[in-house]
C-alpha positions in Angstrom: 0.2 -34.2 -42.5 1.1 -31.1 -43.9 -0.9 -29.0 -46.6 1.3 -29.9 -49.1 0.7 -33.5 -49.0 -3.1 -33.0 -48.4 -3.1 -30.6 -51.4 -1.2 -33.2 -53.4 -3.7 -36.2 -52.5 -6.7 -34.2 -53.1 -5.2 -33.6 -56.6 -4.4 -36.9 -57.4 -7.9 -38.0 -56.1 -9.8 -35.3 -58.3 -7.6 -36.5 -61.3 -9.0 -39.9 -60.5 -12.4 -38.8 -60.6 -12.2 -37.1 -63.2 -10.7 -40.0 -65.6 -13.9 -41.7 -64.0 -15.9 -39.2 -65.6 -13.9 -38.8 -68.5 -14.3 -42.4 -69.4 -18.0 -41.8 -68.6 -17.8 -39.2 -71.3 -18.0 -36.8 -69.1 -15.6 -33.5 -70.7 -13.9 -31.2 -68.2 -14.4 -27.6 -69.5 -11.7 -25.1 -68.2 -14.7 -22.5 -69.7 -17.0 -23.4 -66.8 -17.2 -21.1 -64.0 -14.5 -22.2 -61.3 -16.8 -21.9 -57.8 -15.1 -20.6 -54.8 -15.8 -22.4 -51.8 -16.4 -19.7 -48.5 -17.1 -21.7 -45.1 -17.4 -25.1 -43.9 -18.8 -25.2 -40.1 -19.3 -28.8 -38.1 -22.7 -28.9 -36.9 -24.2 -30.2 -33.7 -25.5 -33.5 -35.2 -22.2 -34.0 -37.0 -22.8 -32.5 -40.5 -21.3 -30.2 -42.3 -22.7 -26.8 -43.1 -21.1 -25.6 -46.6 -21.2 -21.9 -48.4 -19.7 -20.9 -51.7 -20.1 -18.5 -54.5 -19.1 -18.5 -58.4 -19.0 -15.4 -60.8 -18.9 -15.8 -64.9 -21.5 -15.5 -67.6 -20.8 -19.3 -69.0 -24.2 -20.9 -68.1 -23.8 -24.4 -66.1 -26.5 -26.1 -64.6 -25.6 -27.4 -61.2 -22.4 -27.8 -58.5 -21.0 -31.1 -57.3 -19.4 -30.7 -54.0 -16.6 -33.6 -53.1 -15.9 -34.7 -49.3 -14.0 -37.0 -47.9 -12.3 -37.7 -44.1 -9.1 -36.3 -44.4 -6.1 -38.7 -45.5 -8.8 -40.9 -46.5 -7.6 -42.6 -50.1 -11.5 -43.7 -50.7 -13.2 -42.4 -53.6 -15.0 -39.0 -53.2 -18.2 -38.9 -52.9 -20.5 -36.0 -54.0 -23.6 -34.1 -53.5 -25.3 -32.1 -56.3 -26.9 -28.5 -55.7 -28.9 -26.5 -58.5 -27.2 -23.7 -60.2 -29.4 -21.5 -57.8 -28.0 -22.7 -54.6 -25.1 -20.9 -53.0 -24.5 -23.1 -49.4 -25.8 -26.5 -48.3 -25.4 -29.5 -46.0 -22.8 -32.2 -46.3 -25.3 -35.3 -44.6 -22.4 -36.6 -42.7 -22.8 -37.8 -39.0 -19.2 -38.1 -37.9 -18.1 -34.5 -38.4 -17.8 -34.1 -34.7 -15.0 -36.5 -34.4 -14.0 -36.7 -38.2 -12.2 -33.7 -39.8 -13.3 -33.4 -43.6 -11.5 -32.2 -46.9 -14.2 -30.5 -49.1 -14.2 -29.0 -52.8 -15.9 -28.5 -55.8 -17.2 -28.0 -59.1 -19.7 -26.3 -62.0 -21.5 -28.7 -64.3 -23.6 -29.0 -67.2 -25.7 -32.0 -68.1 -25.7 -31.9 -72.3 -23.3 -31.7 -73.4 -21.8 -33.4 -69.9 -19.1 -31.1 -68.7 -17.2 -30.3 -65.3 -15.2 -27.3 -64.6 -12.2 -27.0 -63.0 -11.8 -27.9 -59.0 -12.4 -24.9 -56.4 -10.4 -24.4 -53.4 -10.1 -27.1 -50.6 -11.5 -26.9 -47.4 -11.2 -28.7 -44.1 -13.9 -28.7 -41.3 -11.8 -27.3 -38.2 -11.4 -30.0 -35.4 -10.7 -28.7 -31.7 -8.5 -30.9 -29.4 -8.6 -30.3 -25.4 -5.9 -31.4 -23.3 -4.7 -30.4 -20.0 -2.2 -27.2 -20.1 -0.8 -27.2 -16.6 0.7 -29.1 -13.8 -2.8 -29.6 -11.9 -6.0 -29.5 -14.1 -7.4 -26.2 -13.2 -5.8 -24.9 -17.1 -7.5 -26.1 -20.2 -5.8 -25.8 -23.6 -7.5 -25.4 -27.0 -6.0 -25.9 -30.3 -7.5 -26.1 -33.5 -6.6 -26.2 -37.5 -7.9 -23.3 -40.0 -10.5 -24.1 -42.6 -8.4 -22.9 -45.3 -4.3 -21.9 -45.2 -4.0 -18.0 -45.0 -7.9 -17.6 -44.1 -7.0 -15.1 -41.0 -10.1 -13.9 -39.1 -11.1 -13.7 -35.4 -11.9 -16.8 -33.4 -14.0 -17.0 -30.5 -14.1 -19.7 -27.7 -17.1 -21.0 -26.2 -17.8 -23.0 -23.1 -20.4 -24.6 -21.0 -20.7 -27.3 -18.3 -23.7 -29.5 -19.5 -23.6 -31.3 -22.7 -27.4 -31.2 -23.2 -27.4 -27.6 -22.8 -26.7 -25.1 -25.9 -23.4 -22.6 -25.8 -23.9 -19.8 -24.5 -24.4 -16.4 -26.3 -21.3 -14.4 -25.0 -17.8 -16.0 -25.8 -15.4 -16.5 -23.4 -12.8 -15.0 -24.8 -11.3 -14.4 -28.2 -7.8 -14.9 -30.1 -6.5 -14.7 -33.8 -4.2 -17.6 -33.1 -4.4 -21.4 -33.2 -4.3 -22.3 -29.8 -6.4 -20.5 -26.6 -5.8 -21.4 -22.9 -9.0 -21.1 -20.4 -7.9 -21.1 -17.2 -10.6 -22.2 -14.5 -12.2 -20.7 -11.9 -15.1 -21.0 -9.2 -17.4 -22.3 -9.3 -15.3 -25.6 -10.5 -14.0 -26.0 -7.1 -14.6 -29.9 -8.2 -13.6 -32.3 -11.3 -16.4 -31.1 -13.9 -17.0 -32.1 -17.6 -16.4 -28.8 -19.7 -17.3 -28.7 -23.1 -15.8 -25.9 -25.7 -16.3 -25.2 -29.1 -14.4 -22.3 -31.2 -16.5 -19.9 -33.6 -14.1 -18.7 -36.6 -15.4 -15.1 -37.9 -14.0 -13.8 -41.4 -16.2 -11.2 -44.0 -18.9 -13.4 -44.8 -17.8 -16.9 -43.2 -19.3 -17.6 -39.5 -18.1 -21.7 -39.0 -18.0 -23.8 -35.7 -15.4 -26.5 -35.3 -15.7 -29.5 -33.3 -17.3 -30.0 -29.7 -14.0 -30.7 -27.3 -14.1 -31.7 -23.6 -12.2 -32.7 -20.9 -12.4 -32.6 -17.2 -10.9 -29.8 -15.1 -11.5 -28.0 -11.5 -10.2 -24.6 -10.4 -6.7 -25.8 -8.6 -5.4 -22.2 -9.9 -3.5 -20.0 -7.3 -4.8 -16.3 -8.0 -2.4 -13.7 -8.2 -1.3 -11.9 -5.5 -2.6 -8.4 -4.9 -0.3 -5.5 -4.6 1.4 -3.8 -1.6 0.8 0.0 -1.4 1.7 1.2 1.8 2.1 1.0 5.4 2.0 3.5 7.7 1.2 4.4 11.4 -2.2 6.0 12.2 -3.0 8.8 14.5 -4.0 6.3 16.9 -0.5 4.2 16.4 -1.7 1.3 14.5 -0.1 0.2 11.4 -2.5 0.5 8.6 -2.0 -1.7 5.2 -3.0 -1.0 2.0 -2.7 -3.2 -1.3 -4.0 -3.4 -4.9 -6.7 -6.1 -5.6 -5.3 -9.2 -7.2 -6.6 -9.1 -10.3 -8.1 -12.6 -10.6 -11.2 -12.2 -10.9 -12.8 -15.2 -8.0 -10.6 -13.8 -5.3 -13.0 -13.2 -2.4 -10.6 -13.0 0.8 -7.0 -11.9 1.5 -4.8 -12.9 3.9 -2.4 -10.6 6.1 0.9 -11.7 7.5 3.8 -10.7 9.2 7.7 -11.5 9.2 9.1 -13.4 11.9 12.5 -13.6 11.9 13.5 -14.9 8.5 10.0 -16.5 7.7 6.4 -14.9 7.3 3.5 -15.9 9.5 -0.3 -15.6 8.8 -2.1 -13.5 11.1 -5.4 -11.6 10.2 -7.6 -12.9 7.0 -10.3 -10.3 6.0 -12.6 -10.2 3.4 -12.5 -8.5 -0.2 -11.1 -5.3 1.0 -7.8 -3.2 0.3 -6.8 -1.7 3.7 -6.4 -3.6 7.3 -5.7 -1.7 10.5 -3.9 -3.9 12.9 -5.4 -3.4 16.0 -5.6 -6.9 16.9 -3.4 -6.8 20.0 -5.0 -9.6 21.4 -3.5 -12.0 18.8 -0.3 -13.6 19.8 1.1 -12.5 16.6 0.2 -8.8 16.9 3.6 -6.8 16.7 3.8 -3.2 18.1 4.9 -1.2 15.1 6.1 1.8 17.7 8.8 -0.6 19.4 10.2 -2.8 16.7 9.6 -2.7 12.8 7.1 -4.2 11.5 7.1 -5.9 8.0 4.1 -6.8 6.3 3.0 -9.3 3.4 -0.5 -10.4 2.2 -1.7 -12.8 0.1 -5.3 -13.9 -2.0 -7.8 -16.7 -1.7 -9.8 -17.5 -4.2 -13.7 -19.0 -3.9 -12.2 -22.7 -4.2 -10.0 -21.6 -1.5 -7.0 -21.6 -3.6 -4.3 -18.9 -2.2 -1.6 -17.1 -4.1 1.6 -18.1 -3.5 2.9 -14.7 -2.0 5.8 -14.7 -5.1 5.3 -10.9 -5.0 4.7 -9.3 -1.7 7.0 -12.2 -0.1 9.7 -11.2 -2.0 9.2 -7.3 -2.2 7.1 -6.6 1.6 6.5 -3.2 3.3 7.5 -2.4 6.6 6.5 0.0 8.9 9.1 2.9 10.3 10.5 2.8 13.9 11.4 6.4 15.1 13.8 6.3 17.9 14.8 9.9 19.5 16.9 11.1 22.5 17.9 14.5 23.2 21.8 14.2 23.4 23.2 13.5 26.5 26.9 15.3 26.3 25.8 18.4 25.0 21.8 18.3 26.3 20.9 21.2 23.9 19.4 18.9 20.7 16.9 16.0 19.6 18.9 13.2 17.9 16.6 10.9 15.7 17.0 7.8 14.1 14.9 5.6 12.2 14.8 2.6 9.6 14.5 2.8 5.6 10.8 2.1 3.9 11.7 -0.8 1.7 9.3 -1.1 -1.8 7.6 1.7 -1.8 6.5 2.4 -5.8 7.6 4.9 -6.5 10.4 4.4 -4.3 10.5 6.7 -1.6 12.3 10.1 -2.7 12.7 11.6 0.3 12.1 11.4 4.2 10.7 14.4 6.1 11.2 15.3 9.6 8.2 17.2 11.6 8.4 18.4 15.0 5.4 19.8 17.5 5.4 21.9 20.5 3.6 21.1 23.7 0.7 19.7 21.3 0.7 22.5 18.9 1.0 21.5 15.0 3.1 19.2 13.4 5.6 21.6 11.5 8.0 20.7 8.5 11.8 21.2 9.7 13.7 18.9 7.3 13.4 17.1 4.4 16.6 14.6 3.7 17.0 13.0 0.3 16.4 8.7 0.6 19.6 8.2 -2.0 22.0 9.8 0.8 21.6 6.9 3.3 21.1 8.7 6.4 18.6 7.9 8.7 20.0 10.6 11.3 18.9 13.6 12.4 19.8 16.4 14.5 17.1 18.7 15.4 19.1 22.6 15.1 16.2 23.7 17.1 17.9 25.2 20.7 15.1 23.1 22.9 13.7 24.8 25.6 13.6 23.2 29.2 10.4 21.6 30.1 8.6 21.9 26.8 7.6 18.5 25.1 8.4 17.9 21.5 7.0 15.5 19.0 8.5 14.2 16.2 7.3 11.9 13.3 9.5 10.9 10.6 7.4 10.4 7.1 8.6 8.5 4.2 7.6 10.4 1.0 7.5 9.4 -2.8 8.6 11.2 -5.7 5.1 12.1 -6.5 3.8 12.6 -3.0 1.2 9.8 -3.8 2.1 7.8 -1.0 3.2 8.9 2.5 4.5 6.7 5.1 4.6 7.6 8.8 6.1 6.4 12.1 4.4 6.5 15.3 4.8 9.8 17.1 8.2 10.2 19.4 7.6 12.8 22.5 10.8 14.3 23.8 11.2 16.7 27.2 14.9 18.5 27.0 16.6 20.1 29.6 19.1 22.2 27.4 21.5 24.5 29.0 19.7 28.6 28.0 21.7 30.1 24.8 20.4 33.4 24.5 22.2 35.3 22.2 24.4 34.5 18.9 24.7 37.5 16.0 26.8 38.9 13.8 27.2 41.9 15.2 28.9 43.8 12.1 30.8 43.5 8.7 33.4 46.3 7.5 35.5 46.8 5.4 39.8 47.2 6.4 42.3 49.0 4.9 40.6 48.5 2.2 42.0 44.9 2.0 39.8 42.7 3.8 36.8 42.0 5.6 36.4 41.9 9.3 33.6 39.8 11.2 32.2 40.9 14.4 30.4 38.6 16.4 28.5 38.6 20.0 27.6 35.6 21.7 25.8 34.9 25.4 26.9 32.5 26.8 29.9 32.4 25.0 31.6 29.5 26.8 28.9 27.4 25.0 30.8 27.5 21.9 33.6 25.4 21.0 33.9 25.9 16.8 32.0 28.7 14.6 32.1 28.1 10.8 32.1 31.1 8.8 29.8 30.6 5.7 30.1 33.4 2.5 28.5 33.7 -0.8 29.0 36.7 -3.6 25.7 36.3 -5.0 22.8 36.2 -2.5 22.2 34.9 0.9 20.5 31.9 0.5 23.6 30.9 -1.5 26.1 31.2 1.4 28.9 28.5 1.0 31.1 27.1 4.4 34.2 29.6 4.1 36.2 28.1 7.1 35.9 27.3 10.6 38.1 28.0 13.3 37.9 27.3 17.1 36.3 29.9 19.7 38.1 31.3 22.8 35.3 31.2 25.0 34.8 34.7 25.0 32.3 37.8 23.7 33.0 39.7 21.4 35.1 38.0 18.9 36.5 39.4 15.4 37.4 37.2 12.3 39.4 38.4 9.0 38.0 37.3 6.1 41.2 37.7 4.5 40.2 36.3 0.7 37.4 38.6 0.0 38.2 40.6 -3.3 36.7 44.2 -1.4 37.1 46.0 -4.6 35.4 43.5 -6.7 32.2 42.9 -5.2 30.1 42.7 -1.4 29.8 39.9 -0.2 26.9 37.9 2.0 28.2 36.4 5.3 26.3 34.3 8.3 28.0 32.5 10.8 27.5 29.3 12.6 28.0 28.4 16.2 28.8 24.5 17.1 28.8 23.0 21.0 31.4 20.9 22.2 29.9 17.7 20.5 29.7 19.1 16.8 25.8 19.9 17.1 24.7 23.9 16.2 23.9 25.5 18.1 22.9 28.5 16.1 23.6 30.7 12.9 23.5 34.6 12.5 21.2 36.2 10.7 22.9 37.1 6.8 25.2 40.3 6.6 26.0 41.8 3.5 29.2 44.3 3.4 29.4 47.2 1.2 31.0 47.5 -2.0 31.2 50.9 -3.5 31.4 51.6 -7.3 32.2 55.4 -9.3 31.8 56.1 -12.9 32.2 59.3 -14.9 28.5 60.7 -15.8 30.3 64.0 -18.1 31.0 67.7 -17.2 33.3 66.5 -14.8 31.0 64.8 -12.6 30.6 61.3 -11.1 28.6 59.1 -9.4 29.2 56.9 -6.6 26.7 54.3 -6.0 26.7 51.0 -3.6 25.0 48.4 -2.2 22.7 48.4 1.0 24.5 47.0 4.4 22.3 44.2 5.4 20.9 43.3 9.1 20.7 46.1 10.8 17.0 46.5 9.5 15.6 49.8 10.8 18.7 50.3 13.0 20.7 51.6 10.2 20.9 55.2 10.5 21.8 56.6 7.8 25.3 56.5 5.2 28.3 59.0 5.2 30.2 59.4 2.2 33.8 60.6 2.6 36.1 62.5 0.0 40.0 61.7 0.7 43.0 63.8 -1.0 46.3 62.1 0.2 45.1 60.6 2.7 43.2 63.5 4.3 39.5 64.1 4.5 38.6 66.8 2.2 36.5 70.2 3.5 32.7 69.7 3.2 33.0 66.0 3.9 31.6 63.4 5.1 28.3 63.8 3.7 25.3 62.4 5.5 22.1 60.7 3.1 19.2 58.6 4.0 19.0 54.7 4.8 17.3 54.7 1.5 19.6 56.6 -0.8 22.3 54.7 -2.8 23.9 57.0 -4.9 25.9 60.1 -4.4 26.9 62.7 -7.4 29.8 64.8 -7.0 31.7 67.7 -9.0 35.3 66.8 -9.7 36.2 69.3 -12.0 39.4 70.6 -9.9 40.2 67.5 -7.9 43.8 65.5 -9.2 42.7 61.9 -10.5 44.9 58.8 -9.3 44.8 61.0 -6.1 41.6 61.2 -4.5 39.7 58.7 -3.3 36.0 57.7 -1.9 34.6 55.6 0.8 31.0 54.7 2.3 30.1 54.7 6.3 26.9 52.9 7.2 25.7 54.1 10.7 23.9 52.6 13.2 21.5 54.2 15.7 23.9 53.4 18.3 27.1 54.7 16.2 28.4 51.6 15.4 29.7 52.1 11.4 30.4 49.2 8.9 32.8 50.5 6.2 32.8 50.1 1.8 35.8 49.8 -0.1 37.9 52.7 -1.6 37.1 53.9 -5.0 39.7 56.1 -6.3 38.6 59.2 -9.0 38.9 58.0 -12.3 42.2 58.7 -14.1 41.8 58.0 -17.6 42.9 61.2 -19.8 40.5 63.3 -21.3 41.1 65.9 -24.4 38.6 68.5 -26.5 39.9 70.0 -29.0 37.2 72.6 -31.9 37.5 72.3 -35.7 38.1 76.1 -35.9 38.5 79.4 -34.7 38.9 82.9 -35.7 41.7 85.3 -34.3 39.4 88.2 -33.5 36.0 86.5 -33.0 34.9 85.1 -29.2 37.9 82.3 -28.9 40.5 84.2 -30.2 43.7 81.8 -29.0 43.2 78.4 -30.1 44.1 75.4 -27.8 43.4 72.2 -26.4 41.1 71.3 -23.2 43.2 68.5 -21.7 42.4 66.4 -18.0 44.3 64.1 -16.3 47.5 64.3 -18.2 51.4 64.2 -16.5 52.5 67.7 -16.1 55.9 68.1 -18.4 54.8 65.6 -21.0 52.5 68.1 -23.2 53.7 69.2 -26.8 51.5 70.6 -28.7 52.4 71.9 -32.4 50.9 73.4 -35.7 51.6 72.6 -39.3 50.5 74.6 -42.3 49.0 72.9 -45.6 53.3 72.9 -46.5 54.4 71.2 -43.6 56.4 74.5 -42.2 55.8 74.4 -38.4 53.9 77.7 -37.8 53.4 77.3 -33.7 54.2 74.7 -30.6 53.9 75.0 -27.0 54.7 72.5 -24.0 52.5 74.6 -21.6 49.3 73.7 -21.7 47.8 76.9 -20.6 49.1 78.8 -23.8 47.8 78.5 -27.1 47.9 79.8 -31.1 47.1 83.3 -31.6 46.5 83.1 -35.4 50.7 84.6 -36.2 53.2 82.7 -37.8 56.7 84.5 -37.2 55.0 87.6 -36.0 53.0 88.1 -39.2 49.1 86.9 -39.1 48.6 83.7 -40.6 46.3 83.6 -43.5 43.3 82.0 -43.8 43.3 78.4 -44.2 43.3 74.6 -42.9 46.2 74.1 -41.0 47.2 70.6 -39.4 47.7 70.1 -34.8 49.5 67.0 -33.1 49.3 66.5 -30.0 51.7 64.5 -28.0 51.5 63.3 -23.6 51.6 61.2 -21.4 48.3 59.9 -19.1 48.3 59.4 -15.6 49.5 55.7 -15.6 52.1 56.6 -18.1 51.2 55.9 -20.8 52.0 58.0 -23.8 49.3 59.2 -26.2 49.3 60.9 -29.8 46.4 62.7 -31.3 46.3 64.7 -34.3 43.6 66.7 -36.5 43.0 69.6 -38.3 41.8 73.3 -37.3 40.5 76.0 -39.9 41.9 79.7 -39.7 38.9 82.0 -40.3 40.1 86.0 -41.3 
């Protein structure tokens, strides 16, 4: 029945009572103090512990406190308590299986007067029933002493009815309802008793005793996978996360056989197994075939989890296979299986590699989302040594590591002695050619050609091209852009079945820049040839005037110097032209780019001049400008044209028509043509001192 219906009874049964009392002459005062009822609790022998409190300065002389079994249409009784009292006991015996409605009210004897009705209350009543399939779940639910009354209620339980609750709650919820699921040591049928403690500012109440009979038929959880690997003695070693119910005392380890799991080691309460039971006819070798792993709880009632988790997301350990190739007989080809559920998934697989027992060294590490379990080791093996590899399976926090069992490999590789890039230079100032050495050559069937522009651990695959069997070799690099930049090369050799066989060390060409640092000088400066380490000799620095080295030239600086300053004042721009050499110790030269001598035009002109003081003629400084195209030409302050010349050399004396110029501002313009033909205009204004 809902509150509103129980809310409507109680009303109509207080209006009985008090027309009862009325008739009685009995007067209902709305003056009285209206009591507030707090807490209702069921006690042990079946009463009912009350609580209230009442404020207002309207004297009354006792409280009547109303019960009844709820949806009971008897009259209500009542018990009386002095003004002074502020709880007391309802002397029912049934409140353990009866739930009760309870108010009250303020009186006063003479005159005989009741106050209005408090709050309703209802002693709480718990219900236990079975919450699962089997009987190891035991589900609580219970009412709230007053609608809206929110607080915290805790859940009590013991096994012997004679016995008091314990101290320490079982748990605790601000719902209705609570579920206690069972555990060991009710590995058989057992009488359990609960009661619920509600706990809200100053109300503490009980409700009801419930039972019912339950045992632990509860499968614990499973415990976690978190890794399998391969120890240094080649045993797979498992490792897992507890379960987290709290009675598991064992686990259970099994394996996969063909498309079904099958139990094969149980161990105590422990998180790591190493299977080294090779007596057991379920033992699998984990360094001949994969191995995939599952395990599963049991509880003290021997109750095991149902393997929903590690059944359906198992670990397996990684197989390594390696050969060294067969066709080519210079390289290790590995293969191996993905690690399934790592967590975090595995990010990455690494590749390690020993040497005739030496230590394991890092020489790959190949992203998990690419797919590939292949590798090709670009080590050139030696014959007769014995290499190890392992394959490890690595997370994206390095927390977890799986590893294979270790792989020994003896190659009998054919001897590759020699692959380098011999040299880089510059030609015709157009493109770059590669020279490159090789021993044996006849080992090489393709070399890729690999470039960057920025630095050398940048260097992107250029092209590849087929190789003639023979040493030396030269390759054009005909896209590099000479006079834009240097550029970082290193070339690859590949065998006749695609493996490497090698790469060059990285060789940087030389690019060659000039600017204009004033007083007709300028300043060539370039890069450092890379690779020839303390081979490089030293750097010559040619001068060339139509196509002929100049007198004085080439100049010789250090390994170490990079920049070169040279006078220009009478050398013809757009006509001469600058190069770098680097030399090796055994004369071998690697060539820069041309850099021709700026061309741009260059004009200084003074503000004034006097005809009989230091500069008596006065006239432009002009550079770079097409012979033929000069004019240069004086105005006075009328406009009249007072001098012009188209020979540079000659310039205004201070006369205008034979007679000396007087002093004043007069106006120039200037008129030519630059180098690349273009025509240029400047103008200003000069003053005449006499």
């Amino acid at each position: 029945m809902g509150n509103y219906s129980l809310n409507r009874i109680s009303s109509l049964i207080f209006i009985v009572v008090i027309s009862l009392l009325f008739f009685n002459g009995i007067e209902v005062k709305a003056q009285l103090p209206v009591p507030v009822m707090n807490c209702v609790s069921v006690e042990d022998d079946g009463s009912l512990s009350v609580n209230w409190s009442v404020t207002g300065s309207v004297p009354f002389d006792g409280f009547r406190i109303f019960y009844k079994p709820i949806g009971s249409t008897l009259p209500v009784p009542y018990r009386e308590y002095l003004n002074t009292f502020s709880s007391g006991v309802i002397p029912v015996l049934d409140g353990q299986t009866v739930g009760y409605e309870i108010f009250m009210v303020t009186f006063t004897d003479t005159p005989p007067q009741i106050s209005l009705e408090s709050n309703h209350l209802r002693s709480m009543m718990l219900t236990v029933s079975n919450a699962g399939t089997g009987s190891g779940i035991a589900r609580l639910d219970w009412d709230r002493i007053q609608a809206g009354n929110n607080g915290v209620f805790k859940i009590y339980r013991k096994d012997d009815a004679l016995l008091p609750f314990p101290a320490t709650p079982i748990g605790q919820t601000n719902g209705l309802i609570f579920y206690d699921t069972i555990t060991s040591p009710y590995c058989t049928a057992t009488d359990i008793y609960y009661r619920v403690e509600f706990s809200s500012g100053g109300c503490v109440a009980n409700t009801s005793v419930g039972s019912g009979s339950f045992f632990d038929d509860n499968l614990p959880e499973d415990p976690v996978l978190s890794l399998v690997t391969i120890n240094t003695s080649g045993f797979a070693e498992i490792s897992w996360e507890n379960s987290p119910t709290m009675d598991v005392n064992g686990y259970i380890v099994g394996l996969k056989e063909g498309a079904s799991f099958t139990d094969h080691y149980t161990l105590g309460y422990v998180t790591s197994f190493v299977d080294d039971q090779t007596a057991l006819p379920t033992y699998q070798d984990p360094c001949s075939e994969v191995v995939t792993y599952v395990v599963r709880a049991e509880d003290l009632c021997a109750n095991q989890s149902s393997g929903a988790i590690n059944y359906q997301f198992p670990h397996n350990t990684i197989l390594l296979a390696g050969e060294t190739t067969t066709l080519c007989d210079r390289k290790a080809t590995l293969e191996w299986n993905a690690y399934k559920n790592m967590d975090p998934e595995v990010s990455s697989y690494k590749v390690y590699r020993s040497e005739n027992g030496g230590p394991d060294t890092e020489i790959a590490n190949i992203d998990a989302g690419s797919g590939d379990f292949t590798f090709v080791d670009p080590e050139l093996l030696t014959p007769g040594v014995q290499y190890t590899y392992q394959v490890a399976a690595v997370n994206s926090d390095v927390s977890k590591i799986s590893r294979s069992c270790r792989v020994p490999l003896v190659p009998d590789p054919e001897p590759f002695t020699q692959f380098e890039l011999d040299y880089v230079t510059v030609t015709d100032n157009d493109y770059i050619d590669l020279h490159i050495n090789s021993n044996p050559p006849e080992l090489i069937s393709t070399i890729e050609v690999w470039r960057s522009a920025i630095d050398g651990s940048s260097v992107e695959l250029l092209f590849n091209m087929p190789w003639d069997g023979f040493s030396p070799v030269s390759v054009s690099d005909e896209s590099a852009e000479v006079n834009e930049t240097s550029y970082f090369y290193s070339v690859s050799a590949l065998d006749a079945c695609g493996f490497p066989l090698g790469s060059t060390g990285i060789s940087r060409s030389i690019f060659v820049q000039i600017e204009d640092i004033g007083n007709d000088r300028y300043r060539l400066s370039w890069n450092a040839y890379e690779d020839w380490g303390s081979s490089l000799l030293e750097y010559n620095i040619y001068r060339v005037a139509d196509g002929v080295v100049e007198a004085g030239f080439p100049v010789s600086v250090p390994p170490g110097q990079l920049t070169f300053d040279d006078f220009a004042g009478n050398l013809v721009a757009n006509r001469t032209t600058y190069y770098i050499e680097a030399v090796r110790n055994d004369n071998l030269t690697s060539r820069s780019n041309e850099v021709l001598l700026p061309a741009d035009a260059e004009v200084v002109i003074a503000n004034a001049f006097r005809p009989d003081g230091i500069t008596p003629v006065f006239k432009p400084k002009v550079k770079n400008i097409e012979p033929g195209s000069y004019l240069f030409a004086i105005y006075n302050r009328w406009g009249q044209l007072v001098f012009s010349t188209n020979n540079p050399e000659t310039g205004w004396n201070g006369l205008s028509y034979e007679s000396e110029a007087s002093q004043d501002i007069y106006a120039w313009i200037l008129t030519f043509e630059d180098l690349t033909g273009k025509k240029v205009s400047k103008s200003g204004s000069v003053f005449l001192l006499r």
